[in-house]
C-alpha positions as a Markdown table, in Angstrom:
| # | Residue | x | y | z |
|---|---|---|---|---|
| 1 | Unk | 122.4 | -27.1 | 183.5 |
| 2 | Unk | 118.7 | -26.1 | 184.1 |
| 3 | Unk | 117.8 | -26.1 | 187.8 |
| 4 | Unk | 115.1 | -28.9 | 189.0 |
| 5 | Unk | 112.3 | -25.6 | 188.9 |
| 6 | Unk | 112.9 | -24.7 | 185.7 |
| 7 | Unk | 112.7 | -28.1 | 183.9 |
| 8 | Unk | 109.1 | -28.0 | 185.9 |
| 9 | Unk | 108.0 | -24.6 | 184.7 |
| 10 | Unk | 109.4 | -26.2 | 180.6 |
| 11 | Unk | 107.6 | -29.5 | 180.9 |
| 12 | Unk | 104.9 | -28.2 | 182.5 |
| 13 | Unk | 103.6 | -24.5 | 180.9 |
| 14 | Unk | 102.8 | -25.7 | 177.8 |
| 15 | Unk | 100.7 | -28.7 | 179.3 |
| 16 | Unk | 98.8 | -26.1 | 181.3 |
| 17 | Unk | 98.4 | -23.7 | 178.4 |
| 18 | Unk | 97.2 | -26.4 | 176.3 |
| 19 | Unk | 94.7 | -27.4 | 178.8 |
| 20 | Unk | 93.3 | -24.2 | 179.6 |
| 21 | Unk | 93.3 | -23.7 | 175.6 |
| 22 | Unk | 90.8 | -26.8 | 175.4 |
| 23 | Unk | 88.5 | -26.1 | 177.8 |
| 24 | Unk | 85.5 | -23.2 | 176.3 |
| 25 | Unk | 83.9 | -22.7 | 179.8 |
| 26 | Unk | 84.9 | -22.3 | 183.4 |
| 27 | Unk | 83.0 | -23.1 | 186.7 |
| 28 | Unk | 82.8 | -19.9 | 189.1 |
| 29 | Unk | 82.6 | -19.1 | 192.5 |
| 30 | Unk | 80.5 | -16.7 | 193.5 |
| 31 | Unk | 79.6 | -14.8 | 196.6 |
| 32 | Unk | 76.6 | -12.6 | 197.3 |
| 33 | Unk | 76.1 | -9.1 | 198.9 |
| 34 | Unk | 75.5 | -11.5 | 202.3 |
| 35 | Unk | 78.3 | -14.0 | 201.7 |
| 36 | Unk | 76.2 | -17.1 | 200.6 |
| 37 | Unk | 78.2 | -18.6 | 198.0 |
| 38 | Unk | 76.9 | -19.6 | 194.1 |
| 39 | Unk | 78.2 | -21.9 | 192.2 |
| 40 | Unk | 77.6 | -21.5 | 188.1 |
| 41 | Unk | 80.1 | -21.7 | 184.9 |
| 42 | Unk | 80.3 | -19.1 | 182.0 |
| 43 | Unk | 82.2 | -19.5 | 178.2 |
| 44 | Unk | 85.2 | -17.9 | 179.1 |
| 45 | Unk | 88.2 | -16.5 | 176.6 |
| 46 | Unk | 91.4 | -16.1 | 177.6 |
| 47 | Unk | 94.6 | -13.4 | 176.5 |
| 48 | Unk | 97.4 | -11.8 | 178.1 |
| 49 | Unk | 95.4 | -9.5 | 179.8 |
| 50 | Unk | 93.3 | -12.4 | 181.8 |
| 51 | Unk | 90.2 | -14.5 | 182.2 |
| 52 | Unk | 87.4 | -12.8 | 180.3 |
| 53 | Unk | 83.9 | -13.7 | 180.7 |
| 54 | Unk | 79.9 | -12.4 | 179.4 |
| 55 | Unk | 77.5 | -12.4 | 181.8 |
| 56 | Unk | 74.0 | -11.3 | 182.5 |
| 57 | Unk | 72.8 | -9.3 | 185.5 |
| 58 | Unk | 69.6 | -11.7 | 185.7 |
| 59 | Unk | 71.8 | -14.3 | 186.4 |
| 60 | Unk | 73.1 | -15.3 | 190.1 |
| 61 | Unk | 76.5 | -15.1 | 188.9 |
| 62 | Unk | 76.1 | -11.2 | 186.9 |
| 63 | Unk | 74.5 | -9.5 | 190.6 |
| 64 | Unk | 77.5 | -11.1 | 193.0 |
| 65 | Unk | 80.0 | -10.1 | 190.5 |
| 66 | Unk | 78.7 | -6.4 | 190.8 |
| 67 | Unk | 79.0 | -6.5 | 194.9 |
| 68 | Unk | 82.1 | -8.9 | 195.4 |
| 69 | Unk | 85.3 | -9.3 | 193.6 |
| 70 | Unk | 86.3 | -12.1 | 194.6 |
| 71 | Unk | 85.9 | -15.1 | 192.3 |
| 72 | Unk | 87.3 | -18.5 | 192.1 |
| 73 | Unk | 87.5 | -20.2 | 188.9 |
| 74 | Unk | 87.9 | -24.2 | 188.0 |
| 75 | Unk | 88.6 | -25.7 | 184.2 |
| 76 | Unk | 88.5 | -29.2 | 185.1 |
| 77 | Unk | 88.3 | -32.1 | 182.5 |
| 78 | Unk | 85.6 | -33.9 | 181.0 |
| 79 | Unk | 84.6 | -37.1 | 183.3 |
| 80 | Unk | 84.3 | -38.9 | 180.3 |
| 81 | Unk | 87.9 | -38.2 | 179.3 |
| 82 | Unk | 89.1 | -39.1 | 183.4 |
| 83 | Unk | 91.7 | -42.2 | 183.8 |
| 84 | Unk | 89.8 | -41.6 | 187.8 |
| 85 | Unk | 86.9 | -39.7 | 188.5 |
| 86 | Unk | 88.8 | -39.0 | 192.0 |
| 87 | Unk | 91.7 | -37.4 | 190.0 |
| 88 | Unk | 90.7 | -35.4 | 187.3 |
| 89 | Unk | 92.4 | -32.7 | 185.8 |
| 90 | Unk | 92.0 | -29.2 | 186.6 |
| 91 | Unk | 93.4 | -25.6 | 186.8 |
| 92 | Unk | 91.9 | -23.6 | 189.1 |
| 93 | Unk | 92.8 | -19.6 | 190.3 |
| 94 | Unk | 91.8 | -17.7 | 192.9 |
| 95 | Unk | 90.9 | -13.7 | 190.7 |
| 96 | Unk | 89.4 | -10.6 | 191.3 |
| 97 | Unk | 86.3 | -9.6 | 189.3 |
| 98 | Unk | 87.4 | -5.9 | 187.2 |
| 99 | Unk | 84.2 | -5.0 | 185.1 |
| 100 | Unk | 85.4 | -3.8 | 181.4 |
| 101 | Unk | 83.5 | -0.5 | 180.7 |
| 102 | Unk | 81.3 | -0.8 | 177.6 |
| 103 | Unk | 82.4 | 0.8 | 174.7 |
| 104 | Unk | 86.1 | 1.4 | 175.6 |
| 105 | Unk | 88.9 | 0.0 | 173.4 |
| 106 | Unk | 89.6 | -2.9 | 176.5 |
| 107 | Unk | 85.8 | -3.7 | 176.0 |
| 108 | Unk | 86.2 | -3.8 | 172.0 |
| 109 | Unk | 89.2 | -5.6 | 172.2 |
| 110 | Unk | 88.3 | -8.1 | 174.2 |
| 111 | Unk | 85.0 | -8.9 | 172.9 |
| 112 | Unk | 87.0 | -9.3 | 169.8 |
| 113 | Unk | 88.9 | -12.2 | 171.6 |
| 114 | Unk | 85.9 | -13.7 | 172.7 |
| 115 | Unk | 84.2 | -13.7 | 169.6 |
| 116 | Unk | 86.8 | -15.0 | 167.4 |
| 117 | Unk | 87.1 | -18.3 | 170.6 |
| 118 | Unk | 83.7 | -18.1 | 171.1 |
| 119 | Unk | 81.5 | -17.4 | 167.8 |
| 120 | Unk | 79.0 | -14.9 | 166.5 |
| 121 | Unk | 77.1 | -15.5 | 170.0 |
| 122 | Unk | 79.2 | -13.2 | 171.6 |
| 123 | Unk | 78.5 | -10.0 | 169.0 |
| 124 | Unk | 74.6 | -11.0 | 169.6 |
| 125 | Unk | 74.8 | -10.8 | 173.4 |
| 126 | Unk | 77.5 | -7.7 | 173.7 |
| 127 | Unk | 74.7 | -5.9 | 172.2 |
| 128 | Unk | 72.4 | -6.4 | 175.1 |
| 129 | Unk | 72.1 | -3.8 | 177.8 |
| 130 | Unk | 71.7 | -6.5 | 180.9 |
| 131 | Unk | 75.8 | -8.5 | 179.9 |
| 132 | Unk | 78.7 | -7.0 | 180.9 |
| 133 | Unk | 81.9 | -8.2 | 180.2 |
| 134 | Unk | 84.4 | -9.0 | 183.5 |
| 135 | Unk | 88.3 | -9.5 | 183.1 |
| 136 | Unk | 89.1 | -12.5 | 186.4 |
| 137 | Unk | 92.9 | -11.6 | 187.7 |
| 138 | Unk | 94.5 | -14.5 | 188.8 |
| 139 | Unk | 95.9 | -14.0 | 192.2 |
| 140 | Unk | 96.8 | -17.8 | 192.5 |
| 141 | Unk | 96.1 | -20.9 | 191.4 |
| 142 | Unk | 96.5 | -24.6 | 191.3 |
| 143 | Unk | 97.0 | -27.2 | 188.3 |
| 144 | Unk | 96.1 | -30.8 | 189.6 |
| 145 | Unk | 96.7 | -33.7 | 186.8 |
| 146 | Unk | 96.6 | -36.3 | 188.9 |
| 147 | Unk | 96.8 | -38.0 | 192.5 |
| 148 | Unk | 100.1 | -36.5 | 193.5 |
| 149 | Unk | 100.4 | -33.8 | 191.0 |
| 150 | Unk | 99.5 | -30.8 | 192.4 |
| 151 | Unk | 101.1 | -27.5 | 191.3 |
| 152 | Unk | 100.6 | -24.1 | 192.4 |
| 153 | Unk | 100.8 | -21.8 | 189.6 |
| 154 | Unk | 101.1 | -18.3 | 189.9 |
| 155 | Unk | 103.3 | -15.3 | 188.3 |
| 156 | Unk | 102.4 | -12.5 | 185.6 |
| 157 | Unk | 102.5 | -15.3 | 182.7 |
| 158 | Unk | 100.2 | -17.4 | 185.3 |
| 159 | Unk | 102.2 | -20.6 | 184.5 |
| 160 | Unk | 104.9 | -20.0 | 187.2 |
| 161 | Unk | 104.6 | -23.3 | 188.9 |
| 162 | Unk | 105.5 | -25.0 | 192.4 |
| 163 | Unk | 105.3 | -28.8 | 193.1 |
| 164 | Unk | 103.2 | -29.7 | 196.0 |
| 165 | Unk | 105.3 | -32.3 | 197.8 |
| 166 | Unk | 103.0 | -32.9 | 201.0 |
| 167 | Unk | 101.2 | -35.6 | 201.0 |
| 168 | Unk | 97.7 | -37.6 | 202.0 |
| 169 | Unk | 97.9 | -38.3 | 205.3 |
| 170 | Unk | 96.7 | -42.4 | 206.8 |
| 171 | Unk | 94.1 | -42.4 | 209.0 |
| 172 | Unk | 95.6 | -44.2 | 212.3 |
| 173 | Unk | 93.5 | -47.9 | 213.1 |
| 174 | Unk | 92.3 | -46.2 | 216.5 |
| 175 | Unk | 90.7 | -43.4 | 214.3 |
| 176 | Unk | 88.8 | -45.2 | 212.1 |
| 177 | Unk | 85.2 | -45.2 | 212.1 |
| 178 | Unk | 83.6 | -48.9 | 212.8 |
């Protein structure tokens, strides 16, 4: 008999991985040389090996990734597509930034996976000196489908996942704001 966990991790993996599959861009989280966060999104492809993503070093996004690691990611879902704009689905990870060195078979791999997600766009701008290509490690993350659906998600297949059982919390009459 299969254990509460891993009924979970059955139903829910292939949800996640169908989501993520759907979704062709990612919002990031970015932080600059001083700290001050940046918010931006980037077409992203996905394999195996991670998160990959193309950026340019004239954007925000392309200098903070070349002085801080640390990036959080969102897919979320269209709000069109929302039952509640309060409540919409999204996956989200914390990862660290590992720049892909040009020319390597890692780079020519995984340009190959972006290209074939992606389209010819990705060939035109591999070719320019100012993108470099970023694989985003997942250290952690969090699959929300829902009000009450929270998952953490974690492990080397990334769809490890953990119910969130706490809950919203009331606000008492006394605290209420007249």
């Amino acid at each position: 008999m299969q254990d509460k966990a891993e009924r979970l991790q059955n139903r829910l993996g292939p949800e996640i991985q169908e989501f993520r599959d759907s979704r062709l861009t990612l919002q990031l989280a970015t932080n600059d040389d001083q700290g001050k966060p940046h918010t931006s999104y980037a077409p992203f492809a996905f394999s195996e090996k991670g998160y990959y993503i193309l950026v340019s070093d004239i954007a925000a996004h392309g200098k903070n990734l070349k002085t801080n690691k640390a990036v959080s990611i969102m897919m979320i879902e269209d709000e069109a597509d929302a039952r509640s704009i309060f409540a919409r689905k999204r996956l989200s990870f914390d990862t660290n930034a590992e720049a892909v060195e040009r020319g390597t078979e890692h780079w020519n791999a995984a340009i190959a996976v972006m290209s074939d997600r992606l389209g010819e766009m990705i060939d035109n701008l591999s070719q320019l000196g100012d993108f470099n290509l970023y694989r985003l490690n997942p250290v952690m993350g969090r699959y929300v489908k829902g009000f009450g659906q929270a998952f953490d998600v974690s492990g080397e297949d990334l769809l490890s996942v953990i119910h969130l059982t706490e809950g919203h919390g009331h606000i008492q009459p006394e605290q209420k704001q007249a």
